[in-house]
PyMOL CGO cylinders between C-alpha atoms (Angstrom):
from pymol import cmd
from pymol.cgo import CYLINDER

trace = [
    CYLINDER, -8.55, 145.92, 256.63, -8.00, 142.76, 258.39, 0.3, 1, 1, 1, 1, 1, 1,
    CYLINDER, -8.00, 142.76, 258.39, -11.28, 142.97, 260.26, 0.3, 1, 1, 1, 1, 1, 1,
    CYLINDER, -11.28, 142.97, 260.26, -13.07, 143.56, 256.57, 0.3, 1, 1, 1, 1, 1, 1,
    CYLINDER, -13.07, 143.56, 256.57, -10.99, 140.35, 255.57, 0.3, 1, 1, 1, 1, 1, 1,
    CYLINDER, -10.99, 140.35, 255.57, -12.25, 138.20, 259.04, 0.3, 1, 1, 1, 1, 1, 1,
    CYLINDER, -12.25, 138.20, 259.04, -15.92, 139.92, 258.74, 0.3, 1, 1, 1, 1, 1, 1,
    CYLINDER, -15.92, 139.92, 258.74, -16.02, 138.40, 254.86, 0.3, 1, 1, 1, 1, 1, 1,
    CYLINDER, -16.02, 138.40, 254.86, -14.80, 135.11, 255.36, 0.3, 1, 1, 1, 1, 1, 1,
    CYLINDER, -14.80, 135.11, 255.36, -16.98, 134.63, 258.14, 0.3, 1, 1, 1, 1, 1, 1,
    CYLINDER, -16.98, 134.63, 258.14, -19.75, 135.41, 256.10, 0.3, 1, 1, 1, 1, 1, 1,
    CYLINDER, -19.75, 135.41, 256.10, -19.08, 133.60, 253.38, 0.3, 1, 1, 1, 1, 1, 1,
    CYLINDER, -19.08, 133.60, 253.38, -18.76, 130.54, 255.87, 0.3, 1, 1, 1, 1, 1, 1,
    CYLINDER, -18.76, 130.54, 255.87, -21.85, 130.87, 257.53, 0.3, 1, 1, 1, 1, 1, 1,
    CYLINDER, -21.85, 130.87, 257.53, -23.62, 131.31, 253.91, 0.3, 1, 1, 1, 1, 1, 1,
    CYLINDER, -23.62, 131.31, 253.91, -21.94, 128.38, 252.40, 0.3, 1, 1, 1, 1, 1, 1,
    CYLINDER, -21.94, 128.38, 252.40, -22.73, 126.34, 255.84, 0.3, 1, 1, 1, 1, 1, 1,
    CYLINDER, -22.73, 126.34, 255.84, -26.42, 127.39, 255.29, 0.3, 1, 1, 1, 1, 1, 1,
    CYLINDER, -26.42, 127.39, 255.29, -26.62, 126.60, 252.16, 0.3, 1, 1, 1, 1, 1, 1,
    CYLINDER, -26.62, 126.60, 252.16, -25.33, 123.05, 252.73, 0.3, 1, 1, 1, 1, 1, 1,
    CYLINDER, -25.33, 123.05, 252.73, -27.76, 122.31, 255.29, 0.3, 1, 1, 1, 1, 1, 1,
    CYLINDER, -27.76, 122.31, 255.29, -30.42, 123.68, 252.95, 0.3, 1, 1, 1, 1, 1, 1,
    CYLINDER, -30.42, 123.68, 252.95, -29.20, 121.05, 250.68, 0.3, 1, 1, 1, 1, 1, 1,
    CYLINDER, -29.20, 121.05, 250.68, -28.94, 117.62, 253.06, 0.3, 1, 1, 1, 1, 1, 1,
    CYLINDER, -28.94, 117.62, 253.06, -32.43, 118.92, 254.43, 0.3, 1, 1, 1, 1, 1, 1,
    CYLINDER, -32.43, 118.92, 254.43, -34.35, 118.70, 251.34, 0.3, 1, 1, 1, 1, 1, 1,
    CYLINDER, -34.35, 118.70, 251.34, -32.26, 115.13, 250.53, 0.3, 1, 1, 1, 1, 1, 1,
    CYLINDER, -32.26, 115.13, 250.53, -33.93, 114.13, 253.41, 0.3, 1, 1, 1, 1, 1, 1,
    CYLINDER, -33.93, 114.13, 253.41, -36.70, 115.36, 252.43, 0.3, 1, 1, 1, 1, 1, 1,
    CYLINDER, -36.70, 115.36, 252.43, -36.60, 113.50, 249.48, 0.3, 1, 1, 1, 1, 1, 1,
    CYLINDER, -36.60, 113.50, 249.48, -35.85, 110.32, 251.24, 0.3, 1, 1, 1, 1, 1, 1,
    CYLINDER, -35.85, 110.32, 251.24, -38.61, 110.34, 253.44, 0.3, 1, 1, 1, 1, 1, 1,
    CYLINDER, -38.61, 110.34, 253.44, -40.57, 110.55, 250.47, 0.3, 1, 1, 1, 1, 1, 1,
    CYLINDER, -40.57, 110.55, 250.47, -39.09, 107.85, 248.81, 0.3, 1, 1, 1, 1, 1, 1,
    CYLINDER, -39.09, 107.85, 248.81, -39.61, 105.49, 252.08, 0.3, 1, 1, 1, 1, 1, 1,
    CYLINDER, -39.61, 105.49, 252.08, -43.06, 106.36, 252.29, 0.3, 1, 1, 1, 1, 1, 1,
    CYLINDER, -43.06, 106.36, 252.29, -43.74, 104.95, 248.41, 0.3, 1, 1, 1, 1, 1, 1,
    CYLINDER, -43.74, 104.95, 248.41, -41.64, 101.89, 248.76, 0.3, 1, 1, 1, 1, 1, 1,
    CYLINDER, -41.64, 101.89, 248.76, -43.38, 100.83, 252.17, 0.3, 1, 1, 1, 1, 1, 1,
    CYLINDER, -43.38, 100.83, 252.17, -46.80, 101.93, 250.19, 0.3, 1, 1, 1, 1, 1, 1,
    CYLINDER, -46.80, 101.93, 250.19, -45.83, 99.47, 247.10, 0.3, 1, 1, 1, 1, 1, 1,
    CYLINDER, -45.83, 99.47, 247.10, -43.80, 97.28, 249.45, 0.3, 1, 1, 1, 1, 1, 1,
    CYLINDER, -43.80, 97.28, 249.45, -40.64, 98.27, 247.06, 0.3, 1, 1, 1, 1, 1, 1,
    CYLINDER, -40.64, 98.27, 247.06, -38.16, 96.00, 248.68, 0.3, 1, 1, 1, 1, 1, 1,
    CYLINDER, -38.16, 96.00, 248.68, -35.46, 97.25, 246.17, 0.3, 1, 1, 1, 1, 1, 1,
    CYLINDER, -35.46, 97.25, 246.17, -35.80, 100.69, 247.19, 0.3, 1, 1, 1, 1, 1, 1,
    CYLINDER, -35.80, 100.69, 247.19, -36.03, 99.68, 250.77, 0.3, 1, 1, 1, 1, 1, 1,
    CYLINDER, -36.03, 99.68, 250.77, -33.00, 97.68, 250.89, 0.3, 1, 1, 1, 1, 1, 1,
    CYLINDER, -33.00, 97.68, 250.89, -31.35, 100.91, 249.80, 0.3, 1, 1, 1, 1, 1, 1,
    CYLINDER, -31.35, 100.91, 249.80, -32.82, 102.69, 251.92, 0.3, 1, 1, 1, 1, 1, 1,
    CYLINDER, -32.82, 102.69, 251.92, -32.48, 100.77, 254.95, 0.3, 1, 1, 1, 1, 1, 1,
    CYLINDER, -32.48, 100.77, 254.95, -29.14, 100.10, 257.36, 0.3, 1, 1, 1, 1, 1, 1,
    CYLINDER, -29.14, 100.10, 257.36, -28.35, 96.77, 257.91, 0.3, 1, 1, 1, 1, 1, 1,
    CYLINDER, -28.35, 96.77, 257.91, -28.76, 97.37, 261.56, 0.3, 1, 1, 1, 1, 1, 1,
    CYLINDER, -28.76, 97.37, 261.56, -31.97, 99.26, 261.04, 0.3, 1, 1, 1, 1, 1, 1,
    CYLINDER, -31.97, 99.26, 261.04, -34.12, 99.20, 264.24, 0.3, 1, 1, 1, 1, 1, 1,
    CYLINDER, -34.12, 99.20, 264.24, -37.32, 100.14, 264.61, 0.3, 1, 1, 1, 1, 1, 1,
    CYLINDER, -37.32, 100.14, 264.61, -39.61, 101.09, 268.06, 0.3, 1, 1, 1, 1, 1, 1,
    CYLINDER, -39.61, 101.09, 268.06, -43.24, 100.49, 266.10, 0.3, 1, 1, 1, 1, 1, 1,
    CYLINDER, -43.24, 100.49, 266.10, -46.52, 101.62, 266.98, 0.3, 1, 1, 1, 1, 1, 1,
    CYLINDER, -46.52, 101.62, 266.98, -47.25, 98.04, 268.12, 0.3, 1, 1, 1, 1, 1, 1,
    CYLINDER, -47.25, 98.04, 268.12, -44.82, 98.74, 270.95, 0.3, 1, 1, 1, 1, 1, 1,
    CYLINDER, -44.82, 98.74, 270.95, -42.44, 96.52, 269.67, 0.3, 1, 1, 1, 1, 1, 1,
    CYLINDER, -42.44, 96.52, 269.67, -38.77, 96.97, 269.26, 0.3, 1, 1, 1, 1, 1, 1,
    CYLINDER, -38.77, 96.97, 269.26, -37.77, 95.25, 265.75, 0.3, 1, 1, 1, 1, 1, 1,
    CYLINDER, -37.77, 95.25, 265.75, -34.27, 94.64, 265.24, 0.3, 1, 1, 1, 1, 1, 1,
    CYLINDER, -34.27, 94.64, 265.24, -32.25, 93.40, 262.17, 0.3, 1, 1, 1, 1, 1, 1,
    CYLINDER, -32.25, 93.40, 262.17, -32.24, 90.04, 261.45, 0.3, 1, 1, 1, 1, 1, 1,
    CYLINDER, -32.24, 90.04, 261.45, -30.58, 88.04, 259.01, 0.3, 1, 1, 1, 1, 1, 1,
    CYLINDER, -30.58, 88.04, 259.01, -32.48, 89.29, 255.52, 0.3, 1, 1, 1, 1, 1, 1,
    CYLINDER, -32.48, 89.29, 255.52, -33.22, 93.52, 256.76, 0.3, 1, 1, 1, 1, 1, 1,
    CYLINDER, -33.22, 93.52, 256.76, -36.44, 93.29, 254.85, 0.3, 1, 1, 1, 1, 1, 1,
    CYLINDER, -36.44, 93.29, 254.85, -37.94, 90.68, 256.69, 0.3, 1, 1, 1, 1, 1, 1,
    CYLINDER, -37.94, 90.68, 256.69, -40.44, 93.54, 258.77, 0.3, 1, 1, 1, 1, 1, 1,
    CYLINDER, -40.44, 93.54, 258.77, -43.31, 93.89, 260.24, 0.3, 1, 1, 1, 1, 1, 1,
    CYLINDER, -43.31, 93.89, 260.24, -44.16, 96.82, 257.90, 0.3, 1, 1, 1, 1, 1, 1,
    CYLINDER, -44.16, 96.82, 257.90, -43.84, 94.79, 254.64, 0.3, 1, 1, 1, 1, 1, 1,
    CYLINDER, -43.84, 94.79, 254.64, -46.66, 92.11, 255.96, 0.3, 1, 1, 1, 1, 1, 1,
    CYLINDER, -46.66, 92.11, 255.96, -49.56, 94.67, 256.41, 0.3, 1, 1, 1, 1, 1, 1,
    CYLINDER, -49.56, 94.67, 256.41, -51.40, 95.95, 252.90, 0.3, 1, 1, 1, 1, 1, 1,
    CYLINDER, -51.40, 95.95, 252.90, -52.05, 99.71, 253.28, 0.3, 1, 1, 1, 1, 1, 1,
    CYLINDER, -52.05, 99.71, 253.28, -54.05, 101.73, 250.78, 0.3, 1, 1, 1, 1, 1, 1,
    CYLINDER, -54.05, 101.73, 250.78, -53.00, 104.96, 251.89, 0.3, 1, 1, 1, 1, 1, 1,
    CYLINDER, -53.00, 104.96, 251.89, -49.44, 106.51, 253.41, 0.3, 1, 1, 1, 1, 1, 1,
    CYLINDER, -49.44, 106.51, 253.41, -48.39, 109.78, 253.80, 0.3, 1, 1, 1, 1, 1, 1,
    CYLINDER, -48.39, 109.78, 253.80, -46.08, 111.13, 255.87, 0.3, 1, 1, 1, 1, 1, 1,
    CYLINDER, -46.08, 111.13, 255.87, -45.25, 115.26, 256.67, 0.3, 1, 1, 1, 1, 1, 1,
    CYLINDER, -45.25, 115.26, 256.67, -41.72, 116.07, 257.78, 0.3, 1, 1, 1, 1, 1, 1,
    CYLINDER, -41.72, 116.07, 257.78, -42.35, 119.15, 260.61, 0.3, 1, 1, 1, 1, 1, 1,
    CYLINDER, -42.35, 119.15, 260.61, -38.96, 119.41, 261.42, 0.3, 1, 1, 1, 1, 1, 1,
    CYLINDER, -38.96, 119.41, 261.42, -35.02, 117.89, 260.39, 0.3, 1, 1, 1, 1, 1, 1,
    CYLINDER, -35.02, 117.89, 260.39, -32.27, 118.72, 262.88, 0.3, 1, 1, 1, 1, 1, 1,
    CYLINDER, -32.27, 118.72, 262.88, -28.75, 118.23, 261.11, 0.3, 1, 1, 1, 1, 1, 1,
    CYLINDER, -28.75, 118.23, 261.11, -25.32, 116.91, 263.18, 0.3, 1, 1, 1, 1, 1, 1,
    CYLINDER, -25.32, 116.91, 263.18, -22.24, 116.19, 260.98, 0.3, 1, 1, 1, 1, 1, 1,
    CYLINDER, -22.24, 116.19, 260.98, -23.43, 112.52, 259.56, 0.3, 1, 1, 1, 1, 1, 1,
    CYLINDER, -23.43, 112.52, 259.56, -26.79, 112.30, 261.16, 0.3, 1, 1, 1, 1, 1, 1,
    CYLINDER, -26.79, 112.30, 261.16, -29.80, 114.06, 260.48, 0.3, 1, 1, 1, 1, 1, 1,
    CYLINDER, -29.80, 114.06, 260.48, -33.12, 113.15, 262.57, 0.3, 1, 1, 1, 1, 1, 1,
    CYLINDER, -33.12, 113.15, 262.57, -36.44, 113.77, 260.90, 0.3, 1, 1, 1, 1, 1, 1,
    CYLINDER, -36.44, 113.77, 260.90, -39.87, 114.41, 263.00, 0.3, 1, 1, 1, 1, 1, 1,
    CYLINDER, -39.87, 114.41, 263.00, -43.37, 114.29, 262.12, 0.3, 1, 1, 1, 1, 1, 1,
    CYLINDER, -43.37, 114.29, 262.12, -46.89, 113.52, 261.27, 0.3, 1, 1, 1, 1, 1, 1,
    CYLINDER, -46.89, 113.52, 261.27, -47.38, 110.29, 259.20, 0.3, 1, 1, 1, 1, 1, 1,
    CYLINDER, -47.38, 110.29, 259.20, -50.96, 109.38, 258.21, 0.3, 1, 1, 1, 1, 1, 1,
    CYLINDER, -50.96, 109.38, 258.21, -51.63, 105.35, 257.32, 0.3, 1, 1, 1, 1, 1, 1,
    CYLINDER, -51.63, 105.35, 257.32, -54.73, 104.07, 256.06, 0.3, 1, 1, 1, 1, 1, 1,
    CYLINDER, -54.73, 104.07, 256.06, -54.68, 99.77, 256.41, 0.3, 1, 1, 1, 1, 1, 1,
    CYLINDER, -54.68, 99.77, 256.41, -56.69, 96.68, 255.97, 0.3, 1, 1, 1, 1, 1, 1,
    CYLINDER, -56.69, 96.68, 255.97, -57.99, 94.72, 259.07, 0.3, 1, 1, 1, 1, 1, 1,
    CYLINDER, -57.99, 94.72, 259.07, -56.94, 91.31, 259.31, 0.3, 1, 1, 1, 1, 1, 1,
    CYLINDER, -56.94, 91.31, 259.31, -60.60, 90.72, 260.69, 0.3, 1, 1, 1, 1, 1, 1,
    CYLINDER, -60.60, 90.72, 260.69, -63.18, 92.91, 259.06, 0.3, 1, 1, 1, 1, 1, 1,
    CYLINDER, -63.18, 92.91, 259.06, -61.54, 93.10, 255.49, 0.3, 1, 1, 1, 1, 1, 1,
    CYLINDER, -61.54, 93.10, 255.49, -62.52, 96.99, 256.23, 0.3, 1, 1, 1, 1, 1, 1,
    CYLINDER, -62.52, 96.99, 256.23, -59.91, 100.23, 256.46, 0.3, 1, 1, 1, 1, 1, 1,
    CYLINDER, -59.91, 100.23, 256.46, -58.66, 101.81, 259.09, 0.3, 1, 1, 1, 1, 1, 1,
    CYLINDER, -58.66, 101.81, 259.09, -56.69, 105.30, 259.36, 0.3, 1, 1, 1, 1, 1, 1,
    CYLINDER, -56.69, 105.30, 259.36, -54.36, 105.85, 261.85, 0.3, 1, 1, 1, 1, 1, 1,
    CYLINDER, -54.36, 105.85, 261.85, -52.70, 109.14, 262.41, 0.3, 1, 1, 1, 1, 1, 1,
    CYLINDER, -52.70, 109.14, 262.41, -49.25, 108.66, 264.39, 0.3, 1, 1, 1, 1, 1, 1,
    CYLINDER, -49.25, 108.66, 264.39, -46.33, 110.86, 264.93, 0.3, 1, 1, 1, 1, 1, 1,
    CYLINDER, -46.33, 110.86, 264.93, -42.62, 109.47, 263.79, 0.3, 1, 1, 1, 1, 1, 1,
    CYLINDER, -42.62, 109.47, 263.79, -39.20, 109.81, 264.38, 0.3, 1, 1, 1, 1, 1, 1,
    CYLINDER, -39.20, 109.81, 264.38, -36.49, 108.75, 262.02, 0.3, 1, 1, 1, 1, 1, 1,
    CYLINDER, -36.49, 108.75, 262.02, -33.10, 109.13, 262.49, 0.3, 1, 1, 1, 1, 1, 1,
    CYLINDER, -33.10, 109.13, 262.49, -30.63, 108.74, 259.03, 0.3, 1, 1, 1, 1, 1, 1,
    CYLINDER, -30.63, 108.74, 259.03, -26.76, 108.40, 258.88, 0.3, 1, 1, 1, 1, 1, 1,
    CYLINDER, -26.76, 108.40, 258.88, -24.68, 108.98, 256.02, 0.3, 1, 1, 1, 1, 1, 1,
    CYLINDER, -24.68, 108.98, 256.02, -22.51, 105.73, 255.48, 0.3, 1, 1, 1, 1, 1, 1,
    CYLINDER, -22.51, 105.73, 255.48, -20.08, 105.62, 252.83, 0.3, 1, 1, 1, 1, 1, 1,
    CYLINDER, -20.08, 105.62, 252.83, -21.54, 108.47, 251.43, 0.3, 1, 1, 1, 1, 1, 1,
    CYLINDER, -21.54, 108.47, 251.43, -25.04, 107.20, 251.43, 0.3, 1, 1, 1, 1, 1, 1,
    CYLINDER, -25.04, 107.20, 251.43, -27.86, 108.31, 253.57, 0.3, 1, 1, 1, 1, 1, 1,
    CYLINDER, -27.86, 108.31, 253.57, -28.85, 104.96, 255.59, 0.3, 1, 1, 1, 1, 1, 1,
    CYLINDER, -28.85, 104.96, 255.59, -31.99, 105.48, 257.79, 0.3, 1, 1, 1, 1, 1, 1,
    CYLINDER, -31.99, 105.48, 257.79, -30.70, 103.10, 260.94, 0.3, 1, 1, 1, 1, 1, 1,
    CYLINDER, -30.70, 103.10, 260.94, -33.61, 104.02, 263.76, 0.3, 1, 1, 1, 1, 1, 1,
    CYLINDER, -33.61, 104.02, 263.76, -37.74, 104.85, 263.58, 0.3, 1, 1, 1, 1, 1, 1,
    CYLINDER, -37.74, 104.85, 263.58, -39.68, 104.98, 266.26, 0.3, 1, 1, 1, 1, 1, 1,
    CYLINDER, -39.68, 104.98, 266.26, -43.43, 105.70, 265.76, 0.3, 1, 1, 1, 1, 1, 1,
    CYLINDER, -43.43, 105.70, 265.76, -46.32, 105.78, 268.18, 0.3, 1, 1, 1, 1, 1, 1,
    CYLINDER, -46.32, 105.78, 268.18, -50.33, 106.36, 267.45, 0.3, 1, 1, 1, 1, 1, 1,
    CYLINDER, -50.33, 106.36, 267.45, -51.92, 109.50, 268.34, 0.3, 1, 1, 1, 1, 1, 1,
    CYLINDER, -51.92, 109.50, 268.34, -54.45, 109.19, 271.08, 0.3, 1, 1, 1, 1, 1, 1,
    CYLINDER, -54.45, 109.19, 271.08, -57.95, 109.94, 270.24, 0.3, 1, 1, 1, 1, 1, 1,
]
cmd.load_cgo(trace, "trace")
């Protein structure tokens, strides 16, 4: 009886545990989403939200942008895109962190030509749940070779 007991409650765990993870993964999910329109419309309201006040960022430019004074003062907000989309491959979950990997595509204006151009890039973001929020605090993103 006592190993039916242990055998249940084990299982009921695990299922609950799963189940919970199913849950935070398609937040983040959601989030990701979420960051990818408010960069696209340059939503600083959402972003700010969004964002850690200590959010850094490794960018494709090879630059490592740190928080300043006003956390929406970035790099990303100065470009005008046309196109961004972004495909989660993987989220790996640890207590209050959850790291999201992927493919992000981003189609931009030159600065010179006044003509677009796509680059594809792969991305890693890396959220924290602060005061019951999810916070993304780290990104680093580099362009795919051709």
């Amino acid at each position: 009886m006592k190993k039916i007991i242990i055998t249940s409650c084990l299982f009921f765990f695990g299922y609950y545990l799963s189940a919970q993870n199913a849950t935070v993964e398609t937040e983040i999910r959601n989030l990701e989403q979420t960051e990818v329109q408010a960069v696209l419309h340059k939503d600083t309201m959402t972003l700010k939200k969004l964002w850690d006040k200590d959010y850094i960022v490794n960018n494709p430019e090879n630059k490592i942008i740190l928080a300043e004074q006003n956390s929406i003062n970035r790099p990303v907000l100065q470009k005008q895109r046309t196109d961004f989309s972004r495909e989660v491959e993987k989220i790996l979950l640890n207590g209050d962190i959850a790291i999201s990997m992927g493919k992000e595509i981003v189609t931009s204006m030159t600065d010179s030509s006044k003509s677009e151009k796509t680059i594809v890039r792969r991305y890693t973001n890396i959220w924290m749940k602060k005061d019951g929020l999810w916070k993304l605090v780290a990104r680093h993103a580099n362009k795919i070779c051709q």
